[in-house]
Structure formats: C-alpha cells, structure tokens
DOSEVO-851944 format. One line per 8 residues: number of its first residue (from 1); for each residue x, y, z of C-alpha. Coordinates in Angstrom, 1 decimal, padded with zeros to 4 digits. Layout:
N
NUM = X/Y/Z ~ ...
***
This chain:
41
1 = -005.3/-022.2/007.7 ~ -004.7/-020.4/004.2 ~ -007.7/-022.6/002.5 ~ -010.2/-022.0/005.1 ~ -009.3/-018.2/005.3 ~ -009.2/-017.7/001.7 ~ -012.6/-019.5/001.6 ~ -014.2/-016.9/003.9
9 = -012.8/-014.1/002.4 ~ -013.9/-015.6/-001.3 ~ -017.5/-015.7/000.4 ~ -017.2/-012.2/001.9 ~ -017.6/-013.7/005.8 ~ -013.8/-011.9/006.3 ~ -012.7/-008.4/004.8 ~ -009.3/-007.3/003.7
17 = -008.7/-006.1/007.6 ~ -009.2/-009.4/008.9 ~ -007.3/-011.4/006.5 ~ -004.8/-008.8/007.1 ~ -004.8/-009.4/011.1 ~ -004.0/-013.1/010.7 ~ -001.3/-011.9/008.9 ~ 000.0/-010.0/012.0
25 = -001.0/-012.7/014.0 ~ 001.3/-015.2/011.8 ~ -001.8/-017.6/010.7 ~ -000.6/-016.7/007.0 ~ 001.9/-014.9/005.7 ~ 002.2/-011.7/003.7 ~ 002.7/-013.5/000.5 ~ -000.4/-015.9/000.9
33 = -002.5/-012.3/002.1 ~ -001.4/-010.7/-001.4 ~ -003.1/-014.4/-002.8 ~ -006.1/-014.1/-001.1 ~ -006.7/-010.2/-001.4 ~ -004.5/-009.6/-004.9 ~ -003.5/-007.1/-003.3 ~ -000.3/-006.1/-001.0
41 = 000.5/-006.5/002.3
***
C-alpha cells in the first residue's frame, strides 16, 4: 500500500490530507507518511 500511495501523492492525485487519513486509517504508518510528505505526522 506505501508504493502505490506514495506514487499518487508523487503525481499530485492525493494531498498531504489524504496521505494523512490512511495514516489514521492504519494503511501506512506515521513514519512511512513523514517519507512520502517529508514532512511530520
């Protein structure tokens, strides 16, 4: 699940906010959000 949600964010399909719901959701975890984003959770 981290690939294909990094991949959308990298294109711009997702925003921070929705990478940050899957985080809440437990599809990632905080660490792989702060991957994606470079930013914190």
């Amino acid at each position: 699940m981290f690939e294909k949600i990094k991949k959308f964010y990298d294109a711009g399909v997702w925003s921070e906010q929705r990478v940050r719901d899957a985080v809440a959701k437990g599809a990632i975890t905080a660490a792989q959000f702060t991957e994606i984003t470079g930013k914190a959770y």
